[in-house]
N, C-alpha and C positions, 0 to 999 in steps of 0.2 A: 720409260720416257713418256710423260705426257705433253703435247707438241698441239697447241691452241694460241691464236693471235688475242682472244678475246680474254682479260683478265678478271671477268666475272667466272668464265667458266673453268679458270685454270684454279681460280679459287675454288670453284663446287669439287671438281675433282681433289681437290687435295682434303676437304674437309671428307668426304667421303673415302679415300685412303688412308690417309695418317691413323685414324684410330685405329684399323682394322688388321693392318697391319705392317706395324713400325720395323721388322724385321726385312721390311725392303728398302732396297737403296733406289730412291726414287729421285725423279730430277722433273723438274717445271718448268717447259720452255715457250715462250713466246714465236721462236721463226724456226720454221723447217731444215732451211740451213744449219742455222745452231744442233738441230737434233742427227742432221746425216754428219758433222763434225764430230759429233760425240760418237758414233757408231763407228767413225771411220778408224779412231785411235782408241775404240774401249772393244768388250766382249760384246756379245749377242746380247740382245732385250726384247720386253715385249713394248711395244710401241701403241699408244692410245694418241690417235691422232684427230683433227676436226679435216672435215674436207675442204671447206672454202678458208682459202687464206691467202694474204697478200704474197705475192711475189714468188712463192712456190706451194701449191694446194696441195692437199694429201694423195692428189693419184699425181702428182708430178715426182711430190716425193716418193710414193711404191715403185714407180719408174725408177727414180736416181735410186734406191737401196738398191735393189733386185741386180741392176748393173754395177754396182758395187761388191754385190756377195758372190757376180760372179767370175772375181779373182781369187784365184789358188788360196786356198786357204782361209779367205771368211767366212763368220759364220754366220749363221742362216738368224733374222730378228722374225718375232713375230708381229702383224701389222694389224689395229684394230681401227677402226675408219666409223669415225663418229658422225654422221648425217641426219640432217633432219629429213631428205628426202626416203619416200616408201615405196617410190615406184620401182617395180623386181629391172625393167632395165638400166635402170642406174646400177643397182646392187649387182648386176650380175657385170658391169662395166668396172665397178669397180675391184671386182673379185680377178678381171682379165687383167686388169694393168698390176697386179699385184698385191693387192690385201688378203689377208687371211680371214677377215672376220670381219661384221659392220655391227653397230649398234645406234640405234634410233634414236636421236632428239626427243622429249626428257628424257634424260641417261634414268632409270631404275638401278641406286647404288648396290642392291642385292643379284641383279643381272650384268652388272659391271665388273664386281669380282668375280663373279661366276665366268665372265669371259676371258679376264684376266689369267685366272687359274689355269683356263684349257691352253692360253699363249704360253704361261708357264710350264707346264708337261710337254707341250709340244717343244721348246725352244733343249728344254733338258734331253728330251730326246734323242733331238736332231746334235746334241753335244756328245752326247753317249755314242751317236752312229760314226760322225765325224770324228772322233776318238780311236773308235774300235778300228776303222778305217784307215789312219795314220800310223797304229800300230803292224795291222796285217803288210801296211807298202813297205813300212820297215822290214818286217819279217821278208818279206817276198826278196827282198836288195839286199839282207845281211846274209853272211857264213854264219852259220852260231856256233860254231871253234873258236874263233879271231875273232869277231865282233869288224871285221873289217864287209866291205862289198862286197857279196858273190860276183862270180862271171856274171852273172847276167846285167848286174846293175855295172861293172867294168865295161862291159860291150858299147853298153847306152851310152856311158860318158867318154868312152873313143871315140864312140862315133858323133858324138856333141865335139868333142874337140876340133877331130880331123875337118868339119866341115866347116867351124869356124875357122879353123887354119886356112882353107880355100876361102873362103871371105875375103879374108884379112891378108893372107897372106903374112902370116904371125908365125913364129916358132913354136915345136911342138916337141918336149921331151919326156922319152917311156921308160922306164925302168922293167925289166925283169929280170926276176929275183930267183934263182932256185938252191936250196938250199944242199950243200954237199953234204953225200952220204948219208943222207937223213935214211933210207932204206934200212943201212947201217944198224940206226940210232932203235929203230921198230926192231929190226930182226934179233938184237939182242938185248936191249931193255926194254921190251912194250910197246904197245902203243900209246900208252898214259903216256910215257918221255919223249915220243913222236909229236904227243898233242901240245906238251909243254913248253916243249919248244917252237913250235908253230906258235903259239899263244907270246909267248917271247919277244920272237921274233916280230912280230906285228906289232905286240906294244912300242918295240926301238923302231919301229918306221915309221908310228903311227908320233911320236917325240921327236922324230928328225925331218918330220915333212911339216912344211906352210898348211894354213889351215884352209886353203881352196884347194890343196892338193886330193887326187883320188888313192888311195890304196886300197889296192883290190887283193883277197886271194883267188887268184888266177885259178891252180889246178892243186894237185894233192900239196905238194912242197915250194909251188913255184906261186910269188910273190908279184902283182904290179903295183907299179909308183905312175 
């Protein structure tokens, strides 16, 4: 996103992008607004922005993203802060309020992608981290038998319920499940036929529950709804 009031300079940017490389999906915006709208409802980007601008300047905007990415689940933009000023306390003021990078008034188009490039590693990075991250919460909450909630990730969501219950003063219904003679089912064909069943079993309750519903496996054979 390049995010400039001035449309000389959103021009010079774009003449110095386009050739270089057309393989990005680039966007030319005039108001800071427009650029935190587009961030709000797309992925991550690197952000080429001018500091002084009407009605919200580029450290108001570092302000407004940074408290935006920091709900659950957005991802992390990177922010380049175009100034003509050199003085290092500006720079280092505007590195607090949330820029990643500043580049100095006349832009040098070869130091421009150069900077661009490090937003881009960096942004892929931090998609890779927050990935990996999304996968291990999973892990850490599933059974990998059932594909259903460990206890543990079961516990948390009791204890989310029960407490909205005392809120609200709301109904609150628990199913448990345990499965007869599964013992049985192990002692004399396997534990394969033990697991297959368990795996079964969770698919028919994982098809007959609402989909805000929890299904948990609770303990070896024993089932929560």
């Amino acid at each position: 996103l390049c995010v400039d009031d001035d449309p000389q300079m959103l021009n010079a940017l774009r003449r110095n992008l386009h050739p270089r490389h057309r393989d990005w999906d680039v966007h030319y915006l005039s108001r800071a607004a427009d650029a935190l709208e587009t961030l709000a409802a797309g992925p991550e980007a690197v952000v080429v922005t001018d500091w002084l601008m009407p009605e919200i300047d580029g450290l108001e905007f570092c302000r407004r993203l940074r408290r935006m990415e920091n709900e659950p689940g957005r991802p992390y933009s990177y922010v380049i802060i175009l100034t003509g000023r050199q003085e290092p306390e500006y720079l280092v003021h505007a590195l607090d309020q949330g820029a990643d990078d500043f580049l100095s008034k006349p832009i040098h188009p070869g130091e421009l992608m150069a900077r661009i490039g490090v937003g881009l590693r960096t942004v892929e990075l931090q998609r890779r981290l927050r990935e990996a991250n999304e996968r291990l919460s999973v892990l850490a909450s599933t059974d990998p038998l059932t594909g259903l909630h460990n206890r543990r990730r079961g516990s948390e969501v009791l204890a989310e319920n029960l407490e909205r219950v005392r809120r609200g003063k709301e109904a609150l219904t628990a199913i448990l499940i345990d499965l007869d003679k599964f013992k049985e089912v192990n002692d004399h064909h396997g534990h394969e036929a033990g697991d297959a069943i368990l795996r079964h079993a969770a698919e028919r309750l994982r098809a007959e529950s609402r989909a805000y519903d929890c299904v948990v496996r609770w303990g070896g054979d024993e089932l929560l709804v």
